[in-house]
C-alpha positions as YAML, in Angstrom:
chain: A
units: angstrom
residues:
- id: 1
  name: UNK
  ca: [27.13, 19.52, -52.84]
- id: 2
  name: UNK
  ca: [28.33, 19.39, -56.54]
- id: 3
  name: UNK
  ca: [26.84, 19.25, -59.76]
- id: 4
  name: UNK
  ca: [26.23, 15.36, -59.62]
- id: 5
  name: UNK
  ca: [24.76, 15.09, -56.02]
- id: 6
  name: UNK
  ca: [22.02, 17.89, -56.79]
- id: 7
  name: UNK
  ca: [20.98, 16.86, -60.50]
- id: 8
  name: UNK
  ca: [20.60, 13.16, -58.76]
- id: 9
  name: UNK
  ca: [19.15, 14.58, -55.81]
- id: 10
  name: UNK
  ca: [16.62, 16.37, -58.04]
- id: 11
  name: UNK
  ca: [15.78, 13.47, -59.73]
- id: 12
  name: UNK
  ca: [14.82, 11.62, -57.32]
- id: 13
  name: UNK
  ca: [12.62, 14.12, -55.80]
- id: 14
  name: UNK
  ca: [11.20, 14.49, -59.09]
- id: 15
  name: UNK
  ca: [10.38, 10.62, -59.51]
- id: 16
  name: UNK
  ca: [9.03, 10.45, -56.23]
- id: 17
  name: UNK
  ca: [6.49, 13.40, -57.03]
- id: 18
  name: UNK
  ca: [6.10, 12.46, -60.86]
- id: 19
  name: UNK
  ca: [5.28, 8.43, -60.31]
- id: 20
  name: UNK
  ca: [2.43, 8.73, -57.70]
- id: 21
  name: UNK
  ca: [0.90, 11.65, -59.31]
- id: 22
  name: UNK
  ca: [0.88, 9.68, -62.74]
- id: 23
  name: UNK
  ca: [-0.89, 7.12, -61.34]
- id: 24
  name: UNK
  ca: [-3.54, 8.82, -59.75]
- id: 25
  name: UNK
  ca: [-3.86, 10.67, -63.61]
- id: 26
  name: UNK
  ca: [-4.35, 7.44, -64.99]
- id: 27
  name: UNK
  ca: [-6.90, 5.86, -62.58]
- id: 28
  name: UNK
  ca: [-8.92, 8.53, -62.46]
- id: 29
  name: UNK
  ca: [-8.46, 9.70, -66.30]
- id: 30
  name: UNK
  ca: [-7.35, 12.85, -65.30]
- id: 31
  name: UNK
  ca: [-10.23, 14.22, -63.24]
- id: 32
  name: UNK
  ca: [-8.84, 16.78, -60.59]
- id: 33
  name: UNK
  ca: [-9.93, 15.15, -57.36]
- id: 34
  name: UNK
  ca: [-11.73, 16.80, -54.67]
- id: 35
  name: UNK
  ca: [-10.22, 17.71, -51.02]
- id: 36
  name: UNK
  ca: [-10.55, 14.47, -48.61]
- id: 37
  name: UNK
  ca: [-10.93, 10.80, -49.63]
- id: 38
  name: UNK
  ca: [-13.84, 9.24, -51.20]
- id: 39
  name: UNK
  ca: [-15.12, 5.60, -51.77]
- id: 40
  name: UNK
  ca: [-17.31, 3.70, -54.24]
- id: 41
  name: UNK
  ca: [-20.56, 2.36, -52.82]
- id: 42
  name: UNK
  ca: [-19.82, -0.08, -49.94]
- id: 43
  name: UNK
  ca: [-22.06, -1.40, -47.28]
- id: 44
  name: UNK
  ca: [-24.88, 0.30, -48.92]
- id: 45
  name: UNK
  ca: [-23.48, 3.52, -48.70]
- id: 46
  name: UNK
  ca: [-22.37, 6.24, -51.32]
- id: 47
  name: UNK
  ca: [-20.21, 9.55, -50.60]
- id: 48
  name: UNK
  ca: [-20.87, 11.86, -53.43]
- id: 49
  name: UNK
  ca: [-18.56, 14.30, -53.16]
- id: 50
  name: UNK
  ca: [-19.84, 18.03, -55.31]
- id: 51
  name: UNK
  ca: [-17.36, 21.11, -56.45]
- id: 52
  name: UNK
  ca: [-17.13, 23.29, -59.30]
- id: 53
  name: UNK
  ca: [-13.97, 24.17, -60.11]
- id: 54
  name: UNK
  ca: [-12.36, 23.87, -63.24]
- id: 55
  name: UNK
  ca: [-13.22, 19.81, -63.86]
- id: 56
  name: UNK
  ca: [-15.80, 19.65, -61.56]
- id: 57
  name: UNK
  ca: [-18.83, 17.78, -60.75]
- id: 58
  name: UNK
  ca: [-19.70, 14.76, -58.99]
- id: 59
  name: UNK
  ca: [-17.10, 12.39, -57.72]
- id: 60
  name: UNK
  ca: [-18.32, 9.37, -58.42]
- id: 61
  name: UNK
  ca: [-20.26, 10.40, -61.58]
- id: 62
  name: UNK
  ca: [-21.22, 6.65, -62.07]
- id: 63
  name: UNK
  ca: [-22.30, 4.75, -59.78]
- id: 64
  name: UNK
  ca: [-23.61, 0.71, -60.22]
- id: 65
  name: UNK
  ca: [-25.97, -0.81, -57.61]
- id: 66
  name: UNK
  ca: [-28.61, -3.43, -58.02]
- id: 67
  name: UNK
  ca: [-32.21, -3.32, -58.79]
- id: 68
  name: UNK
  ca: [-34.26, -3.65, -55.41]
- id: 69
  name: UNK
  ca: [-31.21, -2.61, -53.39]
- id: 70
  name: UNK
  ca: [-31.58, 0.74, -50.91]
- id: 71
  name: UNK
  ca: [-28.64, 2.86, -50.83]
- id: 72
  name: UNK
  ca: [-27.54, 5.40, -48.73]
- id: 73
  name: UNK
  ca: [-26.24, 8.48, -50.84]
- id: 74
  name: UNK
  ca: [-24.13, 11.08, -47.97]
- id: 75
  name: UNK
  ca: [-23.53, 14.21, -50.52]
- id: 76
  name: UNK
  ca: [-20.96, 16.65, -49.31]
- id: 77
  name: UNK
  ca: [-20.68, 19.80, -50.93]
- id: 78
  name: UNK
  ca: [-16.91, 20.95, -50.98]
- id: 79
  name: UNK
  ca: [-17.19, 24.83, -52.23]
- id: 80
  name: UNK
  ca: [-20.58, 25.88, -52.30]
- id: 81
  name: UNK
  ca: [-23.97, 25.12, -52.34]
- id: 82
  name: UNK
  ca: [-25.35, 22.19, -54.19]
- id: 83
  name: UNK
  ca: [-28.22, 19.60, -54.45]
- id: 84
  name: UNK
  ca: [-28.27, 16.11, -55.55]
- id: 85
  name: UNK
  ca: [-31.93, 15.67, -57.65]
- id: 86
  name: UNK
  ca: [-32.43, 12.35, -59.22]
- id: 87
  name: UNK
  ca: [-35.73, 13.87, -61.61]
- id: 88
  name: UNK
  ca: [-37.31, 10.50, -62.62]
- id: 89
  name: UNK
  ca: [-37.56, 8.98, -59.08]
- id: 90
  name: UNK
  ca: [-38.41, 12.86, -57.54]
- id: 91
  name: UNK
  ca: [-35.86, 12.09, -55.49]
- id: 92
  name: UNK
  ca: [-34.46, 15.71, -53.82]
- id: 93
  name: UNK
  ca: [-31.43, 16.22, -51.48]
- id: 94
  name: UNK
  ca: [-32.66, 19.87, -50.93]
- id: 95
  name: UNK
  ca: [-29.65, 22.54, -50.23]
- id: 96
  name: UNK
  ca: [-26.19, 21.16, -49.15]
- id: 97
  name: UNK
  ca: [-24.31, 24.12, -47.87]
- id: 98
  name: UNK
  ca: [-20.43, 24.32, -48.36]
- id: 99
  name: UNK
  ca: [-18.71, 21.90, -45.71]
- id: 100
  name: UNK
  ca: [-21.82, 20.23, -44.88]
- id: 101
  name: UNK
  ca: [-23.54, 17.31, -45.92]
- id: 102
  name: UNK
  ca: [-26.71, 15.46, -46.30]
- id: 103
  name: UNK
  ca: [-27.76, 11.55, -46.49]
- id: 104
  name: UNK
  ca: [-30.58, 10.21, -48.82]
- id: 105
  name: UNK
  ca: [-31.69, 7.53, -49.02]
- id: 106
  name: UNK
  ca: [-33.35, 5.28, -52.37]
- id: 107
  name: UNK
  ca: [-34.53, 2.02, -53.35]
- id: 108
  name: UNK
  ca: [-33.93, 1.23, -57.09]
- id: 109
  name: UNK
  ca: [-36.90, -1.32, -58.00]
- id: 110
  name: UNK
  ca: [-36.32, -0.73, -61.84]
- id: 111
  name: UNK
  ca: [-33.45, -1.62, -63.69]
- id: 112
  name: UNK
  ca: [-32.01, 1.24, -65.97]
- id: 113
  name: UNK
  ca: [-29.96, 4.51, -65.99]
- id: 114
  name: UNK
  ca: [-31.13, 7.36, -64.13]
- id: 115
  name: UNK
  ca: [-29.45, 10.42, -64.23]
- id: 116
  name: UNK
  ca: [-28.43, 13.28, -61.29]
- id: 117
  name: UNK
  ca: [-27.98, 16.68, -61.44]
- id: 118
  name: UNK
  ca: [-27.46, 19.36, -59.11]
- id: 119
  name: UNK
  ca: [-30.44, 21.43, -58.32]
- id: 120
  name: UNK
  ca: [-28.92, 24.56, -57.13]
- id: 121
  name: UNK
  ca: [-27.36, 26.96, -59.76]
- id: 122
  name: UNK
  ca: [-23.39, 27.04, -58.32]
- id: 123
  name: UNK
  ca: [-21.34, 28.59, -61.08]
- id: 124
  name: UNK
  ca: [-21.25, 29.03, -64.67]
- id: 125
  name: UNK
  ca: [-20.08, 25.20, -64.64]
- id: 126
  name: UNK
  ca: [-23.37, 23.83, -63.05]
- id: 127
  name: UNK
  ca: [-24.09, 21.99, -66.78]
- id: 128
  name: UNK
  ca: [-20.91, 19.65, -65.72]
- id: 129
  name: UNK
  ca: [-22.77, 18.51, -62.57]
- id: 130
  name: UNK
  ca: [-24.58, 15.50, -63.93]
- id: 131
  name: UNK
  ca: [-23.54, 11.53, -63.14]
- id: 132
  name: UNK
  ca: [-25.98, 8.57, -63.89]
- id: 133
  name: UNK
  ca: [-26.99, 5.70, -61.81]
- id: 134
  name: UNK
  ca: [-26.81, 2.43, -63.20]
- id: 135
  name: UNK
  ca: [-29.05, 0.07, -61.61]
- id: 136
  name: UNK
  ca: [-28.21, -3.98, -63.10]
- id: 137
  name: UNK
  ca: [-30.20, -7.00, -62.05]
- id: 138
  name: UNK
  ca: [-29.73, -8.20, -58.55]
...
C-alpha cells in the first residue's frame, strides 16, 4: 500500500467514525450516553436510565406528559445504586440496585413542573441527578 492508498484509507475510516459520532454530539448536546438504548415516553411508558459518571444523571432529564395522564416510569440503574423520588407527589422508587430496575407508576392531575432526584447518595456527583417533569394540559 503507498502513501496515497493509506492517507485515503484513513480518511475514510476517520469520516465514517467522525460523522455518526457528531451527530449523536449534536442531538444530544453533548451528554455522554448511557450503555443500552433508551426512548422518550411512548405508550405510557418512560425508561429512565441513572449513572454517575463524569456527565451523569438521568437520561431523559425532561420529560413532557399530560395532566391526568398515568405513566409508567421503569428506572434502571446502570453503575450503582440509585432512587428515583419525585418530593412533591411523595412519590418513592425505593433502592434500584446496579443492573436492576424498578417500574412506578404516577398520575399527574396538576399541571406544572415537578422535579426528581435521586434518593440514594451514589457519588460525589449525586447533586447532578435531578430532571423535572413537565406536565401540559391534556
Amino acid at each position: 500500500m503507498d502513501r496515497e492508498e493509506l492517507i485515503l484509507t484513513v480518511s475514510v475510516i476517520l469520516v465514517l467514525i467522525l460523522i455518526p459520532t457528531a451527530a449523536i454530539y449534536i442531538k444530544y448536546n453533548g451528554k455522554t450516553l448511557p450503555i443500552g438504548p433508551w426512548k422518550e415516553k411512548q405508550e405510557g411508558t418512560v425508561i429512565v436510565y441513572a449513572w454517575t459518571q463524569e456527565d451523569g444523571g438521568w437520561m431523559p432529564n425532561e420529560i413532557i406528559v399530560k395532566k391526568g395522564e398515568t405513566v409508567t416510569f421503569v428506572i434502571r440503574s446502570m453503575d450503582m445504586a440509585h432512587g428515583l423520588i419525585i418530593p412533591e407527589l411523595n412519590v418513592d422508587s425505593g433502592v434500584v440496585k446496579p443492573g436492576s430496575e424498578k417500574s412506578i407508576q404516577v398520575t399527574f392531575e396538576k399541571p406544572g413542573i415537578y422535579v426528581f432526584y435521586c434518593s440514594v447518595y451514589c457519588s460525589p456527583l449525586h447533586y447532578k441527578m435531578t430532571g423535572k417533569i413537565i406536565v401540559v394540559e391534556g
